[in-house]
C-alpha positions as CSV (number, residue, x, y, z in Angstrom):
1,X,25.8,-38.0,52.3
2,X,28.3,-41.0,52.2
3,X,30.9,-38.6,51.3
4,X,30.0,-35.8,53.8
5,X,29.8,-38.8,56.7
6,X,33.3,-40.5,55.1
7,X,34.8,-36.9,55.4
8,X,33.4,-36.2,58.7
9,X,34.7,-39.1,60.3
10,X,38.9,-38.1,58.8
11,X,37.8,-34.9,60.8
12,X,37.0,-36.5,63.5
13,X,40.0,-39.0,63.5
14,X,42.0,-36.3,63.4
15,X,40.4,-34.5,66.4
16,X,40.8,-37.6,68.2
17,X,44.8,-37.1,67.7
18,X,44.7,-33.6,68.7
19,X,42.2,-32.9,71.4
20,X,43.5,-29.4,72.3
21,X,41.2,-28.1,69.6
22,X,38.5,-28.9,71.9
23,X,40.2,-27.1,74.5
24,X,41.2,-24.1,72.7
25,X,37.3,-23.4,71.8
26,X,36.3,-23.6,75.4
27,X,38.9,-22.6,77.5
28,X,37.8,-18.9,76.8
29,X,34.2,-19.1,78.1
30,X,35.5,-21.2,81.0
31,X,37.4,-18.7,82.3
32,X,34.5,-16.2,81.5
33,X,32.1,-18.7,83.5
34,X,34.9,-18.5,86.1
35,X,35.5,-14.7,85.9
36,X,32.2,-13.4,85.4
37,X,30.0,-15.8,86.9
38,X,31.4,-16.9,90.5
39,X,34.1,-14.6,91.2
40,X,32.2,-11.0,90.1
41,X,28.5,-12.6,90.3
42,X,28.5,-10.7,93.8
43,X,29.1,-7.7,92.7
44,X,27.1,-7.3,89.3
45,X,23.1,-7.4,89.7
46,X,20.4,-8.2,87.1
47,X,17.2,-6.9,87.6
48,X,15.0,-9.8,88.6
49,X,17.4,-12.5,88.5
50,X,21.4,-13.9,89.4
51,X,23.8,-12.5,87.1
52,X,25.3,-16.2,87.2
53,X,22.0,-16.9,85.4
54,X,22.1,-13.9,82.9
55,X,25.5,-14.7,81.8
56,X,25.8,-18.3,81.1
57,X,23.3,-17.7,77.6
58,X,26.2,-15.1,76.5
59,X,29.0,-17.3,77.5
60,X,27.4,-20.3,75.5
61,X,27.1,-17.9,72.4
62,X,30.5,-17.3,72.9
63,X,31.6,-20.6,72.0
64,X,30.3,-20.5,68.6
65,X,32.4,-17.1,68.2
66,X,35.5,-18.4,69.4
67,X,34.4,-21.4,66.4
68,X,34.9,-19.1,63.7
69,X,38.9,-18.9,64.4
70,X,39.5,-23.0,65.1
71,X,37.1,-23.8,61.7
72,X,39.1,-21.0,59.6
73,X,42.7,-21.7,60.7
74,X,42.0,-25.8,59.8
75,X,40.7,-24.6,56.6
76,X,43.5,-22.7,55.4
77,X,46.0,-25.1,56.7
78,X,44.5,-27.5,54.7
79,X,44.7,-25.6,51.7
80,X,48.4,-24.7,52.2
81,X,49.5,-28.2,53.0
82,X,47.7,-29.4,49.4
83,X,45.3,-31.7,51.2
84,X,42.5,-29.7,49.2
85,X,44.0,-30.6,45.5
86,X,43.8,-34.2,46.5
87,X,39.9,-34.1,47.5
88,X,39.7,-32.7,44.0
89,X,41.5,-35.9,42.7
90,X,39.0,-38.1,43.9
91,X,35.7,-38.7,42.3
92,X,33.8,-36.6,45.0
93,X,31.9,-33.3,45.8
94,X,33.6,-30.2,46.2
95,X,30.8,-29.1,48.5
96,X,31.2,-32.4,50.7
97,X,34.3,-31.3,52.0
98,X,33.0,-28.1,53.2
99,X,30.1,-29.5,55.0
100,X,32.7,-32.2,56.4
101,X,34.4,-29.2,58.0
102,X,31.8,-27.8,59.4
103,X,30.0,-30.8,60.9
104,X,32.7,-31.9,63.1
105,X,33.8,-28.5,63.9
106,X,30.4,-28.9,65.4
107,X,30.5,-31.8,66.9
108,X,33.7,-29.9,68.5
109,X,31.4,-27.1,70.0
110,X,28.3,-29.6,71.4
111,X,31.5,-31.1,73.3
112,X,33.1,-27.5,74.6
113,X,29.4,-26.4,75.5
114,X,29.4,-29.2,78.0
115,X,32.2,-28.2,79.6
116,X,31.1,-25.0,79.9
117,X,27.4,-25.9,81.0
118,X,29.1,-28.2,83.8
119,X,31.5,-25.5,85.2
120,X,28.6,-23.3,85.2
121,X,26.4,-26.3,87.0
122,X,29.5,-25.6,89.6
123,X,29.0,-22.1,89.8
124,X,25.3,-22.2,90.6
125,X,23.9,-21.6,87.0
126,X,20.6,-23.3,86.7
127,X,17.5,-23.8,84.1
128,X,14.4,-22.7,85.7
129,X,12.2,-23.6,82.1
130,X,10.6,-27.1,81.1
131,X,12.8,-29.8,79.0
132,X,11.6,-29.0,76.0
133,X,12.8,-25.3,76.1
134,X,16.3,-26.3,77.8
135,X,16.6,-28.6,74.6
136,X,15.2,-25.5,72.1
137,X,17.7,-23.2,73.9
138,X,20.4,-25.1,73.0
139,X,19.6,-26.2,69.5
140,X,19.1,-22.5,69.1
141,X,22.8,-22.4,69.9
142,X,24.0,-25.4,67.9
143,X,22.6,-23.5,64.8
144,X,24.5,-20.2,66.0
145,X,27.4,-22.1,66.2
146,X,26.8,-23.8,62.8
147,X,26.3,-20.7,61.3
148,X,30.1,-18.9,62.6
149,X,31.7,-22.5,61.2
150,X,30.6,-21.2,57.8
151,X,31.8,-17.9,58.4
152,X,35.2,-19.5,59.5
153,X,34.9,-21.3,56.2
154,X,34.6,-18.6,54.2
155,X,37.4,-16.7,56.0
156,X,40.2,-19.4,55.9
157,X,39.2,-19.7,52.2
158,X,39.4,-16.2,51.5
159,X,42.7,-15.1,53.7
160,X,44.8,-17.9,53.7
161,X,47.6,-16.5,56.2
162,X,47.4,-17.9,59.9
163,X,48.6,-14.8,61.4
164,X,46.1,-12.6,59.6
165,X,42.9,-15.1,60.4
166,X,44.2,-14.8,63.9
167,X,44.0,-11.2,64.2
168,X,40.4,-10.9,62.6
169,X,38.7,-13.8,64.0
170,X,40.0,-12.8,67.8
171,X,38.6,-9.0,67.1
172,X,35.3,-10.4,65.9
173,X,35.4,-12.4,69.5
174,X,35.9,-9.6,71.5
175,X,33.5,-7.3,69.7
176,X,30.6,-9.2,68.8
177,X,31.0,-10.7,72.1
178,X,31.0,-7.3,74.2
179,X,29.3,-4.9,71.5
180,X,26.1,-7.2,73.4
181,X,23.9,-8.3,75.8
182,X,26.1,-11.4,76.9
183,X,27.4,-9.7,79.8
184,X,25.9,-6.7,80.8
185,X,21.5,-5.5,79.8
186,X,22.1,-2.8,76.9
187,X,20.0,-0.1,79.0
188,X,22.8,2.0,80.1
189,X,24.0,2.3,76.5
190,X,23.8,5.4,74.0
191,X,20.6,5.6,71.8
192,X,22.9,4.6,68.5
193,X,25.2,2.6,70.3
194,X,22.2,0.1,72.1
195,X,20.5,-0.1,68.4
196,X,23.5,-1.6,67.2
197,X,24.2,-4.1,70.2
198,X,20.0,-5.2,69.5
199,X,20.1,-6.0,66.3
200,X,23.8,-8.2,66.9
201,X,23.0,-11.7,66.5
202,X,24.8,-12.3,69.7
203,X,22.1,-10.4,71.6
204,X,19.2,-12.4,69.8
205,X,20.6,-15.4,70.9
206,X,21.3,-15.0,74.5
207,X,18.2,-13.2,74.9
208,X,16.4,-15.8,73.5
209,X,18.1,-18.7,75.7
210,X,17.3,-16.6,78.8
211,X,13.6,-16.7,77.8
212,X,13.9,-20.4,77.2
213,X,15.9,-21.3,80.3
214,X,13.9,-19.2,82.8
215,X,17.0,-17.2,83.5
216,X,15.8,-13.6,82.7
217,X,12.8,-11.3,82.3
218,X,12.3,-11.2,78.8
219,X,13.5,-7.0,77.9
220,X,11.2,-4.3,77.1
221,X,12.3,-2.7,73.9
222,X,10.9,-1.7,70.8
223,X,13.1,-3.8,68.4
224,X,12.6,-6.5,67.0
225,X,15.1,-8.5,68.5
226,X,14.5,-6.9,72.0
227,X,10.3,-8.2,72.0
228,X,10.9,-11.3,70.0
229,X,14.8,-12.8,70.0
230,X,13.6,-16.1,68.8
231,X,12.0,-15.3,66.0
232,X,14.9,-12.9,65.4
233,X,17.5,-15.2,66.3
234,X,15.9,-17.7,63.5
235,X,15.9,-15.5,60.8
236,X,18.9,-14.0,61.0
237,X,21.1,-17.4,61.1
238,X,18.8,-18.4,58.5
239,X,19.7,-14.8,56.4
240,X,23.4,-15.5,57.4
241,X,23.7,-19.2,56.3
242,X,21.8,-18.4,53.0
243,X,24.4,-15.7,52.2
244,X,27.4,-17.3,53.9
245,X,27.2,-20.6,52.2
246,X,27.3,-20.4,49.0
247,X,30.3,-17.7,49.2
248,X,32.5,-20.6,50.8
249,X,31.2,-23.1,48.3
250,X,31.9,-20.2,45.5
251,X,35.8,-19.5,47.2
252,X,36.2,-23.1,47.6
253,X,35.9,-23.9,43.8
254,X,38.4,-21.0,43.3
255,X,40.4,-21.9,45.6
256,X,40.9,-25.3,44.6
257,X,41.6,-24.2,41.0
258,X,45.0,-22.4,41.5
């Protein structure tokens, strides 16, 4: 823990020098709050609620996506530069490092989701639940998030080139992002095509918010993640860190090595 917190606070130094990474994770939902919420929000409905409302869970989950790309280009920039051979010098834990990464990538997010929850105060977004489901909505969140910083882990480990990590990480944005129920309900979507866009993590997660924060109707489906998001959201980030996590702890030893 000493060396995860000593690690953690070089990330955070380092953050402090360039705050732009805070801006590049949270620019894109503020401009979807923008986009989607105020400017189109009168012209999109949502049965039995403001479409300002539906959104915002989708735009928040979208901050842990956009995550994946910030988390995996600092990784393999650290490898290039050599800064990962001299944590292997020192009389520490190879898996410390990782966790370092990914605990102030975090800390990163909790600070872009504020923006984003106060632009979308502005735009009329409010939580209609109790306090302690506004705070379980958005520790549901927090452990999305945590869950795409090991994903971008494992992806700056295993690519390496910043051009290539761009490309992939921005297509996962857009598709896990839109292949969803963040901005639109899945009804009007092919038989096949809404399956898929149900059992996205993505969709568990929002969903789940929405029944948290009051914002929605809970959906009539007969999927799993349609009836019960949270206990689908829960399971799979649980499924996803078990497998995702020891990957980037296995690439990171091999990594290191060369």
């Amino acid at each position: 823990m000493s060396e995860v917190l000593a690690l953690t606070g070089r990330q955070m130094t380092h953050l402090r020098r360039t705050p732009e990474k805070i801006i590049s994770v949270s620019l894109t939902p503020i401009a979807m709050v923008v986009i989607l919420g105020y400017l189109f929000a009168s012209v999109i409905s949502v049965k039995g609620g403001e479409y300002h409302d539906y959104v915002m869970a989708g735009v928040f989950a979208q901050v842990g996506l956009a995550c994946v790309g910030a988390t995996a280009l600092g990784v393999a920039s650290d490898l290039r530069a050599g800064l990962t051979d001299r944590f292997r010098s020192m009389p520490i834990s190879r898996a410390s490092v990782l966790f370092a990464y990914t605990v102030a990538d975090l800390v990163t997010a909790a600070a872009a989701m504020s923006a984003v929850a106060g632009i979308g105060l502005l735009v009329g977004w409010r939580i209609h639940g109790g306090f302690f489901e506004a705070v379980a909505g958005f520790a549901l969140l927090l452990g999305f998030t945590y869950a795409m910083l090991w994903l971008g882990v494992l992806i700056g480990l295993a690519m390496r080139n910043m051009e290539a990590i761009n490309g992939v990480t921005a297509l996962a944005l857009v598709l896990f992002s839109f292949l969803s129920n963040s901005f639109m309900p899945l009804r009007g979507l092919p038989g096949w095509l809404r399956a898929v866009a149900e059992w996205n993590p993505v969709s568990s997660v929002a969903e789940a918010c929405r029944v948290l924060w009051g914002n929605a109707p809970a959906s009539a489906g007969a999927s799993l993640p349609v009836r019960h998001p949270e206990l689908a959201s829960v399971l799979t980030l649980g499924v996803l860190l078990a497998v995702v996590v020891p990957l980037a702890l296995r690439a990171f030893r091999s990594a290191a090595a060369r």
